[in-house]
mmCIF file of the C-alpha atoms, coordinates in Angstrom:
data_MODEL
# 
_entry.id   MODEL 
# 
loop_
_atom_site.group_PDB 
_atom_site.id 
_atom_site.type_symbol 
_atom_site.label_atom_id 
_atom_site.label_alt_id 
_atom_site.label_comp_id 
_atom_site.label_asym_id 
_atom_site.label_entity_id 
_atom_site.label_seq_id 
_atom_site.pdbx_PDB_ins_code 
_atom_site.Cartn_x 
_atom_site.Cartn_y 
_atom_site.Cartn_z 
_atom_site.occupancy 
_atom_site.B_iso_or_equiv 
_atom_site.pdbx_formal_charge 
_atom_site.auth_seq_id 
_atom_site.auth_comp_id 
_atom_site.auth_asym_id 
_atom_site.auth_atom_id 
_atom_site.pdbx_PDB_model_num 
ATOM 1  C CA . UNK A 1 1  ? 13.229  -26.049 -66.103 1.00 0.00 ? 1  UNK A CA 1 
ATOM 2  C CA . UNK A 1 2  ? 10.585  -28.044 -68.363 1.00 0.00 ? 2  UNK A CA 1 
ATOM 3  C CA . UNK A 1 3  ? 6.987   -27.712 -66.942 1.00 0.00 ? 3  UNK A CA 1 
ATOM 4  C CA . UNK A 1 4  ? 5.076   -30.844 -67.445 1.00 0.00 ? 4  UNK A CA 1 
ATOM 5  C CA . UNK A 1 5  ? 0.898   -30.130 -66.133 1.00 0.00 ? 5  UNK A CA 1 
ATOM 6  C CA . UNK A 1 6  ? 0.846   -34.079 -65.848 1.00 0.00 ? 6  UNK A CA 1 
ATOM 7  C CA . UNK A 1 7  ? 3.138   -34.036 -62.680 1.00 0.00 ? 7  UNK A CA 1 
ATOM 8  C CA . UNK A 1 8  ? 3.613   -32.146 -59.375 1.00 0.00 ? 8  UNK A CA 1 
ATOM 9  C CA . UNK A 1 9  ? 7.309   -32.176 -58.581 1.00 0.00 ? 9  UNK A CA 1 
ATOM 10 C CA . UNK A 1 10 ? 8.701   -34.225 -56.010 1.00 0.00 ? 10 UNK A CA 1 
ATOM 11 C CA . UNK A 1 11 ? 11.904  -34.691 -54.686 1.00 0.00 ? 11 UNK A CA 1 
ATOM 12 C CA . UNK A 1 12 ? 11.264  -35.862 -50.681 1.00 0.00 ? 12 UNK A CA 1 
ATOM 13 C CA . UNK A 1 13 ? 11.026  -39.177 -49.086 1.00 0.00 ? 13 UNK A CA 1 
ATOM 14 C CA . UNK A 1 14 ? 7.996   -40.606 -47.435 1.00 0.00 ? 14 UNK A CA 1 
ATOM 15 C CA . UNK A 1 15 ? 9.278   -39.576 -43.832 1.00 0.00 ? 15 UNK A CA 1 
ATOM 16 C CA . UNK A 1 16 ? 9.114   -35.914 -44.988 1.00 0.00 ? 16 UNK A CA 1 
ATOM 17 C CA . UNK A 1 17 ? 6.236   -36.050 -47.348 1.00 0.00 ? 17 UNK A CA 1 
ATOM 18 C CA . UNK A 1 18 ? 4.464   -37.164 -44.023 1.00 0.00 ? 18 UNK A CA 1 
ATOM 19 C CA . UNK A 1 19 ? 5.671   -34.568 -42.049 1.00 0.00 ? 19 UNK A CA 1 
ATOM 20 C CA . UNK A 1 20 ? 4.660   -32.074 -44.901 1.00 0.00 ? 20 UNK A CA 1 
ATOM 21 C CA . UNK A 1 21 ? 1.451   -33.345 -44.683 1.00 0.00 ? 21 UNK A CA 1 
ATOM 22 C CA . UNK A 1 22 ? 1.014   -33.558 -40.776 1.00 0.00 ? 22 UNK A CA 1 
ATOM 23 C CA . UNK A 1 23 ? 1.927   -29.844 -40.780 1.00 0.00 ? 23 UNK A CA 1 
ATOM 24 C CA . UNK A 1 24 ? -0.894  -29.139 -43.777 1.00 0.00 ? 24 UNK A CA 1 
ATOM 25 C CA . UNK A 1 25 ? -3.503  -31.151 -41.768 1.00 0.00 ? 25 UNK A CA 1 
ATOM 26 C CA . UNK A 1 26 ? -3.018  -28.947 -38.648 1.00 0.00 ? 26 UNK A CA 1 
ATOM 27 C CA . UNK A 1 27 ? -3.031  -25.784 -40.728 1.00 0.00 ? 27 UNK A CA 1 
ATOM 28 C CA . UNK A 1 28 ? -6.305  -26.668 -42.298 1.00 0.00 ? 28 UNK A CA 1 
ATOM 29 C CA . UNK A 1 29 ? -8.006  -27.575 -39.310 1.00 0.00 ? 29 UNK A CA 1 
ATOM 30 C CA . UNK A 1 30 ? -6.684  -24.249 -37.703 1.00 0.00 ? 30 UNK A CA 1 
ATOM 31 C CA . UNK A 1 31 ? -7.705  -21.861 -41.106 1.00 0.00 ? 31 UNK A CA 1 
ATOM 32 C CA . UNK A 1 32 ? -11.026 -23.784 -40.963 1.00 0.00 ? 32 UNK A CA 1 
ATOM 33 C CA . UNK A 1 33 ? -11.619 -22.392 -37.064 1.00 0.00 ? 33 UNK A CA 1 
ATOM 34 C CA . UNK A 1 34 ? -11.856 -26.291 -36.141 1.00 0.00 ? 34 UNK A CA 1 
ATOM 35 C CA . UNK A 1 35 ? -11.092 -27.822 -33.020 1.00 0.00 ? 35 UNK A CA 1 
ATOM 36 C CA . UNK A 1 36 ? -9.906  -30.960 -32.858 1.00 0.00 ? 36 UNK A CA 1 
ATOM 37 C CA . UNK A 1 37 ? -13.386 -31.647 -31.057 1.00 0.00 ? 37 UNK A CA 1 
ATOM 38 C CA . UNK A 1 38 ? -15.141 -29.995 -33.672 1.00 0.00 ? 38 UNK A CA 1 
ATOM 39 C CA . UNK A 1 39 ? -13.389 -31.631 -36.496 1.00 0.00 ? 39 UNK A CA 1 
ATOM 40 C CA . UNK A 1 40 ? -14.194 -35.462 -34.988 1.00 0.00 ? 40 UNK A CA 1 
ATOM 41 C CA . UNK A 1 41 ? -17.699 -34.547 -34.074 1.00 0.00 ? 41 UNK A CA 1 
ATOM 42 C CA . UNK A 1 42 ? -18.449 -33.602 -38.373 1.00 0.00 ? 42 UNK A CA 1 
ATOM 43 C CA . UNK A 1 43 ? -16.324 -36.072 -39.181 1.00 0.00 ? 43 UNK A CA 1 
ATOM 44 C CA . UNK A 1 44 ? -17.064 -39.168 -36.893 1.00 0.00 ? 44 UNK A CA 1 
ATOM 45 C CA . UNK A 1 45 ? -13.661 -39.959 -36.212 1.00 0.00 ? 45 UNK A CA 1 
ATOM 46 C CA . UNK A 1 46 ? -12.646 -39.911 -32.803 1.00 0.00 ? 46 UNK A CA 1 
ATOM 47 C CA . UNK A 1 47 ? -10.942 -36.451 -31.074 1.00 0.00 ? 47 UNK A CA 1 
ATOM 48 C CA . UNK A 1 48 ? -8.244  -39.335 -30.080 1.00 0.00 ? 48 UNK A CA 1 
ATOM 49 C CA . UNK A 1 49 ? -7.613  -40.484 -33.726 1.00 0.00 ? 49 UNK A CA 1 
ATOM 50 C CA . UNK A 1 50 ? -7.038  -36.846 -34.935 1.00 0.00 ? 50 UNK A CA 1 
ATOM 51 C CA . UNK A 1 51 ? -4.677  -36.149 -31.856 1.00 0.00 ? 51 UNK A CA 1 
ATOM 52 C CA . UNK A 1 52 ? -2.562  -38.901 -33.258 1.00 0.00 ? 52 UNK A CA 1 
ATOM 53 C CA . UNK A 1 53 ? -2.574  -38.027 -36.737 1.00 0.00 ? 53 UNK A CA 1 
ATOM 54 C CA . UNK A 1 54 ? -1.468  -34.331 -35.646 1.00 0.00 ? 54 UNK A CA 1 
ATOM 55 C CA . UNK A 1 55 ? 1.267   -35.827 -33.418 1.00 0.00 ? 55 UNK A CA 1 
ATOM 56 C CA . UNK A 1 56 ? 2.575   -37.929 -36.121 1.00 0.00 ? 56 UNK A CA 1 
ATOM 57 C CA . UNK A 1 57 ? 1.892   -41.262 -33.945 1.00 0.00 ? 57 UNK A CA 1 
ATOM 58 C CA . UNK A 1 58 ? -0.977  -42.653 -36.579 1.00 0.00 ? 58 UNK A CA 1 
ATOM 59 C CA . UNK A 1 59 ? -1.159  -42.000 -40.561 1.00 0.00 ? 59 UNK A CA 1 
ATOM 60 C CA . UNK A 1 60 ? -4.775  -41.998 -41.168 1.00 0.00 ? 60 UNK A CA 1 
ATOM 61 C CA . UNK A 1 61 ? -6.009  -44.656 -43.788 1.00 0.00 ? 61 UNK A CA 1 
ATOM 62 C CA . UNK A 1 62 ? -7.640  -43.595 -47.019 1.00 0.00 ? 62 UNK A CA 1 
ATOM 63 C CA . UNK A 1 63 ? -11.214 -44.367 -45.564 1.00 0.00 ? 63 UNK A CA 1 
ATOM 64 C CA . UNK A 1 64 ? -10.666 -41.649 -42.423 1.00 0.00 ? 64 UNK A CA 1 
ATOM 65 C CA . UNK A 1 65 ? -8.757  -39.340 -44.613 1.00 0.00 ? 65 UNK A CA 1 
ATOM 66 C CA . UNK A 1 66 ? -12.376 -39.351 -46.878 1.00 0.00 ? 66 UNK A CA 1 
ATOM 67 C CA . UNK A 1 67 ? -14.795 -39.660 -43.574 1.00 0.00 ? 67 UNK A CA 1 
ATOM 68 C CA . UNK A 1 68 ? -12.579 -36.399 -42.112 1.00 0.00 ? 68 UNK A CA 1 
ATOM 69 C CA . UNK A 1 69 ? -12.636 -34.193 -44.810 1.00 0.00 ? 69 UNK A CA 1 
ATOM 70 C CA . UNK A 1 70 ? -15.744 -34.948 -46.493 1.00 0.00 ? 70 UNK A CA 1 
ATOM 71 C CA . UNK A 1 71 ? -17.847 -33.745 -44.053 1.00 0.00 ? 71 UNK A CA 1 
ATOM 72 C CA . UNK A 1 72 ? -16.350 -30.311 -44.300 1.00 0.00 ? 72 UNK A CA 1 
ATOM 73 C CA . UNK A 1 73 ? -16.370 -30.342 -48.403 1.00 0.00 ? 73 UNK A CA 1 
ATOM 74 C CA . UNK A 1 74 ? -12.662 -31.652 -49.247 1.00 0.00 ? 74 UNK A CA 1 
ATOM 75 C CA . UNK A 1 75 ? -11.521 -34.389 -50.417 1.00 0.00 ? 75 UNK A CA 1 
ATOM 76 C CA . UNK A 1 76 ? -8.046  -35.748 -51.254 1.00 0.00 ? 76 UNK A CA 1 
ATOM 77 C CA . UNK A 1 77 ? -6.423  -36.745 -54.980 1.00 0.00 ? 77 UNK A CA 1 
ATOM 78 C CA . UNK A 1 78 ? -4.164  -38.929 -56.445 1.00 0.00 ? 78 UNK A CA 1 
ATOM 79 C CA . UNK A 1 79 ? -1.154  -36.966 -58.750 1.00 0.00 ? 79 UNK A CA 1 
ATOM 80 C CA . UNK A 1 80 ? 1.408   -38.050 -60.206 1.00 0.00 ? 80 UNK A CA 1 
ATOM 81 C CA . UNK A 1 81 ? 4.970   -37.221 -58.826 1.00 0.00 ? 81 UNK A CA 1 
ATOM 82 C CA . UNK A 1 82 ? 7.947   -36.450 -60.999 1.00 0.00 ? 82 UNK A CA 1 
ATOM 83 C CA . UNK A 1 83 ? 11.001  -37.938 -59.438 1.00 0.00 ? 83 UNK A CA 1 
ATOM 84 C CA . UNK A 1 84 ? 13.581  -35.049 -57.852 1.00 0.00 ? 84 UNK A CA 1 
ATOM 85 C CA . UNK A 1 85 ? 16.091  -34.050 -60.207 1.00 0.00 ? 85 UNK A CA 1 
# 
């Protein structure tokens, strides 16, 4: 297998790259001892807005993604994705 550092390997759709990443959310919050409370009151995004991005009803845009993790000393990045094989 040929290791390129200029792409993270990909081989999943959107529908499970979104469930990936609802699972990842929850798991940070949870490692990070955050509530769901706790997490909207640093980030000033509603409790109700985080409740739907953890039950997979909402995908949060860019702008809360920043205002929600920001706060807390994350941010999120753009890599590139090398196609499944």
């Amino acid at each position: 297998m040929d290791y390129d550092a200029n792409y993270i390997d990909n081989s999943f759709d959107a529908d499970e790259l979104n469930k990936m990443f609802v699972k990842e959310f929850i798991r940070f919050r949870k490692e990070n001892n955050l509530t769901q409370d706790l997490f909207a009151k640093f980030s000033n995004v509603s409790r109700t807005k985080i409740a739907r991005i953890e039950n997979g009803s909402s995908s949060p845009s860019v702008l809360s993604l920043l205002k929600i993790l920001g706060p807390i000393g994350y941010t999120i990045k753009i890599e590139k994705v090398k196609k499944g094989r």
